[in-house]
Backbone as JSON, one array per atom type, in Angstrom:
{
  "sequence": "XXXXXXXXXXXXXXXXXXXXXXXXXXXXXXXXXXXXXXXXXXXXXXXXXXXXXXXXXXXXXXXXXXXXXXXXXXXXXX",
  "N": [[96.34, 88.32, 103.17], [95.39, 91.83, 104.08], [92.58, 93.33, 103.67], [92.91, 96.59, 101.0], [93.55, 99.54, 102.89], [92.71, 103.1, 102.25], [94.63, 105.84, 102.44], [93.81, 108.15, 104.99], [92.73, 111.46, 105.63], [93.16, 112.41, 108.18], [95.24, 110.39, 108.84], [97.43, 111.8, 107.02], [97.63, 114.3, 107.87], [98.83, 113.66, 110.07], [100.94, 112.53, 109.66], [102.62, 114.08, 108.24], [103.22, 115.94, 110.53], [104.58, 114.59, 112.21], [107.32, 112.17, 112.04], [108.08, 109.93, 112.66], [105.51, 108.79, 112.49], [104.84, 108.94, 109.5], [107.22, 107.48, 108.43], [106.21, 104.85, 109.76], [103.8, 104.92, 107.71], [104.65, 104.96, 105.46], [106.02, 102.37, 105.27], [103.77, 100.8, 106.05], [102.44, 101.48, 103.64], [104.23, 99.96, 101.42], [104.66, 97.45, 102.02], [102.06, 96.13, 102.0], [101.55, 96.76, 98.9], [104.02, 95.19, 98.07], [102.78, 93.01, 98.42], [100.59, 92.67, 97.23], [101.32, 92.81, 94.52], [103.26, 90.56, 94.62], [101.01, 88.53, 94.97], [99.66, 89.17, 92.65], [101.59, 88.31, 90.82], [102.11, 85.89, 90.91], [99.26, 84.62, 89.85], [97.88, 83.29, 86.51], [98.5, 84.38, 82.99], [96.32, 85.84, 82.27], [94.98, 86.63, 84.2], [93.75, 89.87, 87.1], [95.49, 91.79, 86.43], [97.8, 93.88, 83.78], [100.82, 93.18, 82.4], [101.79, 95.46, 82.15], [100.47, 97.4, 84.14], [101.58, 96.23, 86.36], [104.45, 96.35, 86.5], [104.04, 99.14, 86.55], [103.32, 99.02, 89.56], [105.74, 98.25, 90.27], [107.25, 100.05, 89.76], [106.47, 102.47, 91.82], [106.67, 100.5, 93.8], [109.36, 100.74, 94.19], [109.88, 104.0, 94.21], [108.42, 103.86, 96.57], [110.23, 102.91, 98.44], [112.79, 104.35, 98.02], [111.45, 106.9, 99.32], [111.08, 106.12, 102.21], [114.15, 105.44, 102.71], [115.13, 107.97, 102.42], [113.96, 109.67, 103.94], [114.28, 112.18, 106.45], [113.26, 112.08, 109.01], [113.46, 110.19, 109.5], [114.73, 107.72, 112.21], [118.49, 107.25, 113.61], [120.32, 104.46, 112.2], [118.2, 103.07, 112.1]],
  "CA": [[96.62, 89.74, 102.99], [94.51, 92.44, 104.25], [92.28, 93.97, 102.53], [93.56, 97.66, 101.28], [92.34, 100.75, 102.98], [93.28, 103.87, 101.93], [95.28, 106.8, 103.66], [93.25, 108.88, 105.5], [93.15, 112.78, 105.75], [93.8, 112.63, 109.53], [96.66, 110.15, 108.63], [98.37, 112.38, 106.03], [97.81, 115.69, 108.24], [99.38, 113.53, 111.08], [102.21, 112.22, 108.51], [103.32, 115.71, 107.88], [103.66, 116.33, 111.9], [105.2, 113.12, 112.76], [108.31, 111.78, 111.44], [108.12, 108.25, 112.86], [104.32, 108.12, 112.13], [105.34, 109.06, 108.37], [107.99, 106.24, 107.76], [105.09, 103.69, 109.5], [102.47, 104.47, 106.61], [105.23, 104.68, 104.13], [106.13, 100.95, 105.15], [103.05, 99.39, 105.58], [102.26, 101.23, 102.4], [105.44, 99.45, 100.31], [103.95, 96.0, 102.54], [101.19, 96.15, 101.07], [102.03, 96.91, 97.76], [104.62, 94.22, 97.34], [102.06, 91.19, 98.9], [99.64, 92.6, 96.25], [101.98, 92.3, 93.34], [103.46, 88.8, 94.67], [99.88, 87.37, 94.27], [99.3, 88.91, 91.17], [102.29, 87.77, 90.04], [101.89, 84.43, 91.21], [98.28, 84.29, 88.79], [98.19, 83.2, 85.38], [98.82, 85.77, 82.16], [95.01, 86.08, 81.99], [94.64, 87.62, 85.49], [93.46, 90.88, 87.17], [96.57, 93.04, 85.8], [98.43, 93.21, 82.6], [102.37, 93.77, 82.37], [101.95, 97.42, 82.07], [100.31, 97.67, 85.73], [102.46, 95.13, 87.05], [105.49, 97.74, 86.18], [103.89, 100.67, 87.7], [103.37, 98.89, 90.77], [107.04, 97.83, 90.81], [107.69, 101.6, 90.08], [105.77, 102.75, 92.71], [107.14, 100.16, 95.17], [110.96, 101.51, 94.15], [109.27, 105.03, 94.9], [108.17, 104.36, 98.13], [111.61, 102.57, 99.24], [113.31, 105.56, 98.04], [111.39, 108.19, 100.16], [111.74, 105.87, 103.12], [115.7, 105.63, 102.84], [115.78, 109.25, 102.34], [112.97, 110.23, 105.12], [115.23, 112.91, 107.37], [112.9, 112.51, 110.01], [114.04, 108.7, 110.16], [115.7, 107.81, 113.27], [119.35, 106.83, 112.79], [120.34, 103.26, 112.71], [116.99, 102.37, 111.46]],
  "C": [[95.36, 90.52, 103.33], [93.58, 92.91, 103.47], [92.56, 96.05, 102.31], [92.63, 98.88, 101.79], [93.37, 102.26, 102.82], [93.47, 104.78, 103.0], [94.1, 107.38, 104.02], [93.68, 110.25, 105.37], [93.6, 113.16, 107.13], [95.15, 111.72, 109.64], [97.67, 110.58, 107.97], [98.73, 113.71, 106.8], [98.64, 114.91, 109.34], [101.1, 112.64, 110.44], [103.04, 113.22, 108.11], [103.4, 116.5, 108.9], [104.25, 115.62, 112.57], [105.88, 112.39, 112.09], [108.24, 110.13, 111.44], [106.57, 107.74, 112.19], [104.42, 107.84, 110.6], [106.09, 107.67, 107.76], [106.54, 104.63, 108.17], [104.44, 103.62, 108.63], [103.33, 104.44, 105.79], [105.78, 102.68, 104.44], [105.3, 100.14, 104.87], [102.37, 99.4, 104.15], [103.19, 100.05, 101.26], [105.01, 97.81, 100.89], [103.03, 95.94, 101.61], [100.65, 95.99, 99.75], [102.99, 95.94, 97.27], [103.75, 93.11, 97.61], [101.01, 91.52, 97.92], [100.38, 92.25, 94.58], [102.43, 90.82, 93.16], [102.47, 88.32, 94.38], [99.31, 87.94, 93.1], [100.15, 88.6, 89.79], [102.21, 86.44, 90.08], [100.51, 83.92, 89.74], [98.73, 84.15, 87.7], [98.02, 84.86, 84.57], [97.07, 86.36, 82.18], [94.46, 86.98, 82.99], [94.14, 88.87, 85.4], [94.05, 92.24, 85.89], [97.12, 92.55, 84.45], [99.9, 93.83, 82.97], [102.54, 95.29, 82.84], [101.81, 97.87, 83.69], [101.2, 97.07, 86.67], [104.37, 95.98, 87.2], [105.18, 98.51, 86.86], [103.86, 100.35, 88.95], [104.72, 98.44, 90.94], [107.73, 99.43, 90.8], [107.32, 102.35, 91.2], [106.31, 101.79, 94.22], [108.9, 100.87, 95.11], [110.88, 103.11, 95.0], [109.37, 105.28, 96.41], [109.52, 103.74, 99.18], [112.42, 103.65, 98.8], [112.61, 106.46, 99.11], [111.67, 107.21, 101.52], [113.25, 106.2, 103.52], [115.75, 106.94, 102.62], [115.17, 110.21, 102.93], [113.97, 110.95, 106.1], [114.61, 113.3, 108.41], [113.11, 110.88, 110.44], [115.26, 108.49, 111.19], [117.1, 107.33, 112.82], [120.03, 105.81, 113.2], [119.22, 102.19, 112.03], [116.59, 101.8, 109.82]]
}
């Protein structure tokens, strides 16, 4: 897994002019975000995270598969 780098301000101003560019960072964000939870779910209870975080990041991946599926600059078919 990569390691994470955060959005950019030239990727968010170009996210909010670009429909297709938009759904790309919202994917590889929700990528991202689930291959970091799989291996910290995979670790024992002792690990990085505790339950509580481990939740928000499953809230947060629900999140970002919601605005995808409901992105109205997503092509259609896709």
């Amino acid at each position: 897994m990569s390691a994470f780098a955060p959005v950019s301000d030239a990727e968010l101003a170009q996210a909010r002019r670009d429909p297709q560019f938009r759904q790309r960072l919202l994917k590889r964000s929700l990528e991202l975000l689930l291959a970091r939870l799989q291996k910290l779910r995979a670790k024992p209870a002792a690990a990085d995270a505790s339950p509580k975080q481990i939740r928000e990041g499953v809230q947060l991946a629900v999140r970002l598969a919601e605005l995808i599926q409901a992105d109205p600059g997503r092509p259609s078919g896709a």
